[in-house]
Each structure stands twice: as structure tokens, then as C-alpha cells.
PyMOL CGO cylinders between C-alpha atoms (Angstrom):
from pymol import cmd
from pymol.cgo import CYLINDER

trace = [
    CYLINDER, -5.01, -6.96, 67.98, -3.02, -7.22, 64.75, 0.3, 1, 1, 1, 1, 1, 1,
    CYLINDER, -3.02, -7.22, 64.75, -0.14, -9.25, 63.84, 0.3, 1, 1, 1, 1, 1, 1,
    CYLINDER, -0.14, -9.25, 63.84, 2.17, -5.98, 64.23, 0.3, 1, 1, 1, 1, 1, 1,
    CYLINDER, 2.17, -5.98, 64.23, 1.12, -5.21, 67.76, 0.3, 1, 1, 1, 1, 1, 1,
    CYLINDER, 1.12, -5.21, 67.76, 1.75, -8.48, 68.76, 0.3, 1, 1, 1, 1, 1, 1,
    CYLINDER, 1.75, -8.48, 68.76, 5.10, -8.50, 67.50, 0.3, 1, 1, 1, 1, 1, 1,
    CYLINDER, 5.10, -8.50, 67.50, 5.78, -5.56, 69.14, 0.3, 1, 1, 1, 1, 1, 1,
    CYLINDER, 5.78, -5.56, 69.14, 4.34, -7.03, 72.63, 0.3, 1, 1, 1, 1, 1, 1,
    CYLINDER, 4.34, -7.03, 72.63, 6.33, -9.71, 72.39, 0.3, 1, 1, 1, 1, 1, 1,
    CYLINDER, 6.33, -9.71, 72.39, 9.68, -8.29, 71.40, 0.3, 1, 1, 1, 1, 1, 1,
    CYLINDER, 9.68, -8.29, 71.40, 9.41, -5.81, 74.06, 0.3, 1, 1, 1, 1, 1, 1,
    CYLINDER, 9.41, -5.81, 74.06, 8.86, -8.45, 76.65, 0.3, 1, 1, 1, 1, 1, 1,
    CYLINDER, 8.86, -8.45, 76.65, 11.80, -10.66, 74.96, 0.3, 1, 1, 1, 1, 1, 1,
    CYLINDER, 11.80, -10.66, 74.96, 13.84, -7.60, 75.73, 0.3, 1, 1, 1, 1, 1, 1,
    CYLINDER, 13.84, -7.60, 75.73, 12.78, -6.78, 79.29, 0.3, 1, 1, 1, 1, 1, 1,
    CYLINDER, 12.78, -6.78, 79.29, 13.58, -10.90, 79.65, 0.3, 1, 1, 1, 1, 1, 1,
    CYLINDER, 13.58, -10.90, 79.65, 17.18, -10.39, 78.44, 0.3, 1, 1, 1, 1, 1, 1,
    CYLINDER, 17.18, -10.39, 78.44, 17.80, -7.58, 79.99, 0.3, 1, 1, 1, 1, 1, 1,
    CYLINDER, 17.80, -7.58, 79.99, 16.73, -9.32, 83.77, 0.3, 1, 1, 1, 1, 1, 1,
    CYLINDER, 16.73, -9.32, 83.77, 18.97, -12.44, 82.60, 0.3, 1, 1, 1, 1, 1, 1,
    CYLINDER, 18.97, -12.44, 82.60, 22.00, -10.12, 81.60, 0.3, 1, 1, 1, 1, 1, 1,
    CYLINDER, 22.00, -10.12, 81.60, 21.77, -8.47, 84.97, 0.3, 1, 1, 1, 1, 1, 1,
    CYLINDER, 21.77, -8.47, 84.97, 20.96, -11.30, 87.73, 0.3, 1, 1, 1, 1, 1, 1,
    CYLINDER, 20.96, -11.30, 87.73, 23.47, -12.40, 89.97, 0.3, 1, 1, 1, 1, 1, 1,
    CYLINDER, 23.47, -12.40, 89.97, 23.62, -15.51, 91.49, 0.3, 1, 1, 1, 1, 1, 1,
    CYLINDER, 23.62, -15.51, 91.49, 21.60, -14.77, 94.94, 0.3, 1, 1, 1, 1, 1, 1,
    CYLINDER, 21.60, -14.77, 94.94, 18.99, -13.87, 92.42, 0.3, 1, 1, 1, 1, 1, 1,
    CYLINDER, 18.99, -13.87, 92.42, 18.69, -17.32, 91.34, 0.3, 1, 1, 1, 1, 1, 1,
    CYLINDER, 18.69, -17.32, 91.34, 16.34, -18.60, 94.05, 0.3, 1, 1, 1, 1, 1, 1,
    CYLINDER, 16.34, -18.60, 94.05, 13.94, -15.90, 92.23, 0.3, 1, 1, 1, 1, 1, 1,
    CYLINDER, 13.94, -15.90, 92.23, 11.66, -14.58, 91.37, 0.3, 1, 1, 1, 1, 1, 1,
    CYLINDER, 11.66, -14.58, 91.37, 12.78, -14.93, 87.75, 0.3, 1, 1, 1, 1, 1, 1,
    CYLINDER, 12.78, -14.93, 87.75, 10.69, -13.50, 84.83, 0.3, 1, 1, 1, 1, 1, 1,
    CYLINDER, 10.69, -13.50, 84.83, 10.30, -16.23, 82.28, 0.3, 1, 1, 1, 1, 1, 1,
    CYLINDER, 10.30, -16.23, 82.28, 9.41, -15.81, 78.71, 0.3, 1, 1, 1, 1, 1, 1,
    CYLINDER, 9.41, -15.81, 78.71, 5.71, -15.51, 78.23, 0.3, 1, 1, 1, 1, 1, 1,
    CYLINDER, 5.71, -15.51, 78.23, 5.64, -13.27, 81.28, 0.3, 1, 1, 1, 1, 1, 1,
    CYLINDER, 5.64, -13.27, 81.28, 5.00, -15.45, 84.42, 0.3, 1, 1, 1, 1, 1, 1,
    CYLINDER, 5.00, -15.45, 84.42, 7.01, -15.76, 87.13, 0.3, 1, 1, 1, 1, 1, 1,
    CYLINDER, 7.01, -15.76, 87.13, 9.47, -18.73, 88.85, 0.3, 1, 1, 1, 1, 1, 1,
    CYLINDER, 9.47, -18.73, 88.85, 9.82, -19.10, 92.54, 0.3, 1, 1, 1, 1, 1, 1,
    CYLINDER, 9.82, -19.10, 92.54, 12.23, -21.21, 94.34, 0.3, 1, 1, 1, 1, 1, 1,
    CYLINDER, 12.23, -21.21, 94.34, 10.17, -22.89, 96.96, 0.3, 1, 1, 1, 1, 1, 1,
    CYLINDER, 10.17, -22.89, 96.96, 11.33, -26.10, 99.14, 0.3, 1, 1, 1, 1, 1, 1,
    CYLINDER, 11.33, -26.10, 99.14, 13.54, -26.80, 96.61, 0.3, 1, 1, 1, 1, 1, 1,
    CYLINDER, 13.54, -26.80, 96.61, 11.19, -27.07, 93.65, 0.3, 1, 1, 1, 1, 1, 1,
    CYLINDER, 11.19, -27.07, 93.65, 11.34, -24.09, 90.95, 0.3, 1, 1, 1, 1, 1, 1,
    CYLINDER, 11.34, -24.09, 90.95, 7.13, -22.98, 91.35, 0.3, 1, 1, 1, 1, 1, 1,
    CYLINDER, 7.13, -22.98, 91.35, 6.19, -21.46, 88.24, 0.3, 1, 1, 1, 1, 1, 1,
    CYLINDER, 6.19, -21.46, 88.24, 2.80, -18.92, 88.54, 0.3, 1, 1, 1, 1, 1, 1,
    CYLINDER, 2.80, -18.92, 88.54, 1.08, -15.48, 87.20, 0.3, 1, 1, 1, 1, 1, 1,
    CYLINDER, 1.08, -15.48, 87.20, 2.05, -13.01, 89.73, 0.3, 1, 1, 1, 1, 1, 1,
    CYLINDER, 2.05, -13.01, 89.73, 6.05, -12.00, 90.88, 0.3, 1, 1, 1, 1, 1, 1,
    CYLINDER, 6.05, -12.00, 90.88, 5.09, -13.59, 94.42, 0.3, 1, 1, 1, 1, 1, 1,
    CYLINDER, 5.09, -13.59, 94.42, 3.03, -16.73, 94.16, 0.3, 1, 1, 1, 1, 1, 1,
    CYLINDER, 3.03, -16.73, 94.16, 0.24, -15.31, 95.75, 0.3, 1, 1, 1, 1, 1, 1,
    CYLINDER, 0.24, -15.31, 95.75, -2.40, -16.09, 93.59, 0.3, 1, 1, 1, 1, 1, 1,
    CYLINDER, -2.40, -16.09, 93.59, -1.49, -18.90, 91.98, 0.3, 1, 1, 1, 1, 1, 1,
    CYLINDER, -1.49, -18.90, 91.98, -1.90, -22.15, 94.63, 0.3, 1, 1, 1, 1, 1, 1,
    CYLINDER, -1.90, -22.15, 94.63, -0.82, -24.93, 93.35, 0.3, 1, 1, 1, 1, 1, 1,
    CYLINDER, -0.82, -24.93, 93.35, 1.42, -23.37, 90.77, 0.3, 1, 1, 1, 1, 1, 1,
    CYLINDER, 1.42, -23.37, 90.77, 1.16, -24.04, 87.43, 0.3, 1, 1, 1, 1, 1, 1,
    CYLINDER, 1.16, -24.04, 87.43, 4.15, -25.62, 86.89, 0.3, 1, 1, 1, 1, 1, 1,
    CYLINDER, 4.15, -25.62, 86.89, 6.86, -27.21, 89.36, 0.3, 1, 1, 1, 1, 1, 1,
    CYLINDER, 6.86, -27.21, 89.36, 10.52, -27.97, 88.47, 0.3, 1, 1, 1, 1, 1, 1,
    CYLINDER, 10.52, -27.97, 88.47, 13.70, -29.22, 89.80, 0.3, 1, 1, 1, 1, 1, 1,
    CYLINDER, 13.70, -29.22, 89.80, 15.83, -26.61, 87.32, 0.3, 1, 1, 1, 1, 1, 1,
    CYLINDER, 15.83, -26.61, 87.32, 15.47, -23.30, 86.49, 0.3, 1, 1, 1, 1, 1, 1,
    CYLINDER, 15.47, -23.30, 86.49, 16.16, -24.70, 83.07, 0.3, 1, 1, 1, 1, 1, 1,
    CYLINDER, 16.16, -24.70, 83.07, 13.33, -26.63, 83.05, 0.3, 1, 1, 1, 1, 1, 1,
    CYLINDER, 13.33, -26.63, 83.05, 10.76, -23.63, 83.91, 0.3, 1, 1, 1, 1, 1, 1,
    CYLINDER, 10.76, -23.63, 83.91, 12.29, -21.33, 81.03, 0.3, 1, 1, 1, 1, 1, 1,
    CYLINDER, 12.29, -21.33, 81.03, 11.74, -24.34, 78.80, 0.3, 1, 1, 1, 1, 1, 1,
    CYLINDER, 11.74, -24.34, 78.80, 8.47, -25.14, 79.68, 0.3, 1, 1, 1, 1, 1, 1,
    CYLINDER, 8.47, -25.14, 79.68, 7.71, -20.97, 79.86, 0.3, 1, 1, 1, 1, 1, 1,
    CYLINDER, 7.71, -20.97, 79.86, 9.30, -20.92, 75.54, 0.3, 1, 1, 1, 1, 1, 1,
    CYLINDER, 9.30, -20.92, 75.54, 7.14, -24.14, 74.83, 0.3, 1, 1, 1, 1, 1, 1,
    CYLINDER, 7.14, -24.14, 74.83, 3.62, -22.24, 76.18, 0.3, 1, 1, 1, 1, 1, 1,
    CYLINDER, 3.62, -22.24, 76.18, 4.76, -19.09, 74.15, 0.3, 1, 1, 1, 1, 1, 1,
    CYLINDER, 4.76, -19.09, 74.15, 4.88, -20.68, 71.17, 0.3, 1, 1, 1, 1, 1, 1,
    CYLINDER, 4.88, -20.68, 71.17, 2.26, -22.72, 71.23, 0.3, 1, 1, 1, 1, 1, 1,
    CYLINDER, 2.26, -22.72, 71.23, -0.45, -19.44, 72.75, 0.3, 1, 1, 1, 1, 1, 1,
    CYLINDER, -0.45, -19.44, 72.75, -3.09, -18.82, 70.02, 0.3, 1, 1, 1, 1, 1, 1,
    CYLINDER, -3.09, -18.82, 70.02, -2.91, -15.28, 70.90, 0.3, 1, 1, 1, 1, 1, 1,
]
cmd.load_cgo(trace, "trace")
């Protein structure tokens, strides 16, 4: 892959993540919610579950659990930027 196409990958996926943002409503806030290097969170007992797939299914225990919604897009921005790929 080359610098360019990567670009491209990722400003296509920023876009798909603001459009999904710009159009949620607030019963869409117990997800699932796309975050920003393309997993997914899941409201589950409370706790924001953050994993690969739009349902959860695959990822047990999730890779990352939150209190906020907040918290998942940050942690999602922090593993973008720091992915070698």
C-alpha cells in the first residue's frame, strides 16, 4: 500500500464516521456506534464495549470497556494514530 491509498482509506472512513455522527439520534446512542479506526461500541450493562464486528460477536471480552461514549471515541483516535499501518 502507498502513502496515497492510505490517505484515501482513511479519509473515506473519516467521512462515513461523520456522516453516522451527523445523523444519529439519541436512541442511537446505546449503539452500535462506528468509531474512528473502524471498530465498533456497544452499550452493554452499562459499560460502552468496544470490539471488531457491529455486534460484539466475536470479540469476548471486548477490547476496550468504558463508562462514556467519549471515552471509546478517544481511545478509538488514540489507536488510529498510533497504527503503523
Amino acid at each position: 500500500m502507498t502513502d496515497e491509498h492510505i490517505a484515501r482509506e482513511l479519509a473515506a472512513l473519516h467521512a462515513d464516521v461523520a456522516a453516522a455522527l451527523e445523523t444519529a439520534k439519541p436512541s442511537d446512542m446505546n449503539g452500535p456506534v462506528v468509531l474512528a479506526n473502524g471498530m465498533w461500541a456497544n452499550r452493554w450493562h452499562m459499560i460502552w464495549r468496544v470490539t471488531e464486528d457491529r455486534e460484539g460477536a466475536r470479540d469476548k471480552p471486548a477490547r476496550f470497556v468504558a463508562a462514556h461514549l467519549d471515552q471509546c471515541r478517544r481511545w478509538a483516535g488514540a489507536q488510529l494514530r498510533n497504527s503503523t499501518h
